[in-house]
Each structure stands twice: as structure tokens, then as C-alpha cells.
C-alpha positions in Angstrom: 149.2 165.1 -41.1 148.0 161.5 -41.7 149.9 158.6 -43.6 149.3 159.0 -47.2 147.7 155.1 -48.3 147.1 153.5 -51.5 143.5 152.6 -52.7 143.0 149.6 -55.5 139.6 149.0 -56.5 138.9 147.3 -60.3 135.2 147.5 -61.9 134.4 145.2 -64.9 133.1 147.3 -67.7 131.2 146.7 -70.1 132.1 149.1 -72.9 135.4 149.3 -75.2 138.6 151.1 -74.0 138.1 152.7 -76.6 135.1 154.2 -75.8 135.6 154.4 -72.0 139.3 156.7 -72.9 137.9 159.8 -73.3 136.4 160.1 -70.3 139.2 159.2 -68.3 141.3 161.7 -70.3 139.4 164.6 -70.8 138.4 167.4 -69.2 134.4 167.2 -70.6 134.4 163.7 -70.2 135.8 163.9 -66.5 133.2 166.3 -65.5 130.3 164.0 -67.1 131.3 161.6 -63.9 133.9 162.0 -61.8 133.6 165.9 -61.0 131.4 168.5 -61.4 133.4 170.6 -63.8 137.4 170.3 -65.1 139.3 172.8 -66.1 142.2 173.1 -67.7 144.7 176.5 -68.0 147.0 176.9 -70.6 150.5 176.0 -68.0 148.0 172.2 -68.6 147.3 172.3 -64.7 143.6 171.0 -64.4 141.2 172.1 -61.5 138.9 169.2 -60.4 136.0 171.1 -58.5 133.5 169.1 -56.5 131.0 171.9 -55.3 133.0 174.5 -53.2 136.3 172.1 -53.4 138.9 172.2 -56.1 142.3 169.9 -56.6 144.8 171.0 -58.8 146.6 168.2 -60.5 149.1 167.8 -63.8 148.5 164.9 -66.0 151.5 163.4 -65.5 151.6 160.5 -67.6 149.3 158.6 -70.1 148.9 156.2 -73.2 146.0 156.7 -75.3 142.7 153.6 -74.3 145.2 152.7 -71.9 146.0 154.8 -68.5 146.0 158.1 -67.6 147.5 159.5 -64.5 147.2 162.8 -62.5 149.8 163.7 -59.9 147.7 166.6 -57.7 149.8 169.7 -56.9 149.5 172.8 -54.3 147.3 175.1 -55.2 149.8 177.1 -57.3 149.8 174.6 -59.5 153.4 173.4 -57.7 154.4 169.8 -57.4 154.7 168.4 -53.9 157.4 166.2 -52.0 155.0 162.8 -51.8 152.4 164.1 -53.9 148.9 162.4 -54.4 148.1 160.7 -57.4 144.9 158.9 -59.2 145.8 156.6 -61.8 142.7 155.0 -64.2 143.9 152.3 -66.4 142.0 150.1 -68.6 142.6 146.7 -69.3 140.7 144.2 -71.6 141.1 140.5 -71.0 142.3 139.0 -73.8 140.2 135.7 -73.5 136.9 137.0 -72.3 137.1 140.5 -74.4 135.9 141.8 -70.9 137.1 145.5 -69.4 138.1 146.3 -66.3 138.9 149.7 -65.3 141.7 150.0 -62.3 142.2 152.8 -59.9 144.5 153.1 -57.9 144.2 156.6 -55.5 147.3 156.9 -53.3 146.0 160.2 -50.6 145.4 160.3 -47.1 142.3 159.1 -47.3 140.4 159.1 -43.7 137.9 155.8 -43.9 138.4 153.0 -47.1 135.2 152.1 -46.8 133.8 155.4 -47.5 136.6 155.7 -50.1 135.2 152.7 -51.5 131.4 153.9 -51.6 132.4 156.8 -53.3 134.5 155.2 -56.1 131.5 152.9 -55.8 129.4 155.8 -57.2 131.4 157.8 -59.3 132.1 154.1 -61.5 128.2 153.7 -61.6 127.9 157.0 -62.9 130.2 156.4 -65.6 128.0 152.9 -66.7 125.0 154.7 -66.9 126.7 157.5 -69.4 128.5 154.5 -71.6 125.8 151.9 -71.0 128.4 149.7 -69.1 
């Protein structure tokens, strides 16, 4: 098993947190850009499915066009001992008026730079939906 790491990356956006919120926080929005379909059960445990692979993962915290934060789980849904998280914040520079969405993805993650090409993508996915 390899040591679990923690990745920081922050992309300027240009949109509203407002705006950017939902989909960082919903399953429809999610699956617009960061996976290719969400789901979400009734115990609230959401499946993240990226072709053949799926992640379950409970929200685990959030505040409304600020964070949101998903804490992955076993497959049954079960919380782990160090368990992997991805937490997407916004934050909107009060003198420029500028956003910047943060991630921080704590996994054992093989290569950062590939992490980082990837993250790369997903956010230039998301600019294109919002016009960021």
C-alpha cells in the first residue's frame, strides 16, 4: 500500500461562487465536469463513476458558495481508518473580486504531475461550461 499524500492546486476563475457552487455541490453539476455520471442513494452515499471505475464517497462537510468536501468510503459505503478526501473551496479576493477555486486531494496518488494534468483538465472543463 503506498503513502497516502496531499495535492494543492488553486485555479483563478472567472465566474461568481455563486455560480461555480453548484457544480461543486451537486450531483448533475459534478457529472457536467468532473465525472461522467454521480449518483446519489438515499443512505446520501454518492458513486463517482469514470467509465468502468466508481468511488463511493459521503459529503462530509460543506457551506453553501463556499467548500464542499467528500470523504471516499469502501465500497459498502463504510468509512475508512485514513480515508481519502477531495475538498473544493472557493474563495473570492476581496480587492480584486477575482475567484480562485482550491483543491486539495489527499489519496495515494502514483505521479503529481499526472495528478496535476488531470486536475488540469477537469478545471478547463468546468471554464468552458461557466465561461471562466
Amino acid at each position: 500500500m503506498s503513502e497516502k499524500k496531499k495535492f494543492n492546486a488553486e485555479y483563478e476563475m472567472h465566474a461568481s461562487a455563486k455560480l461555480l457552487y453548484p457544480y461543486l455541490q451537486t450531483a448533475s453539476g459534478l457529472s457536467e465536469w468532473f465525472a461522467d455520471d454521480v449518483r446519489i442513494n438515499p443512505e446520501k452515499i454518492h458513486t463517482f463513476i469514470w467509465g468502468t471505475d466508481q468511488k463511493k464517497a459521503i459529503m462530509e462537510s460543506f457551506r453553501i458558495n463556499h467548500y464542499v468536501r467528500f470523504q471516499f468510503t469502501d465500497e459498502n459505503g463504510k468509512t475508512k481508518q485514513d480515508p481519502d478526501y477531495l475538498e473544493l473551496r472557493l474563495e473570492t479576493d476581496d480587492l480584486t473580486q477575482l475567484t480562485y477555486l482550491k483543491i486539495t486531494d489527499y489519496s495515494d496518488f502514483g505521479d503529481e504531475e499526472e495528478l496535476e494534468e488531470l486536475w488540469d483538465d477537469q478545471i478547463s472543463k468546468l471554464k468552458s461550461i461557466v465561461g471562466g
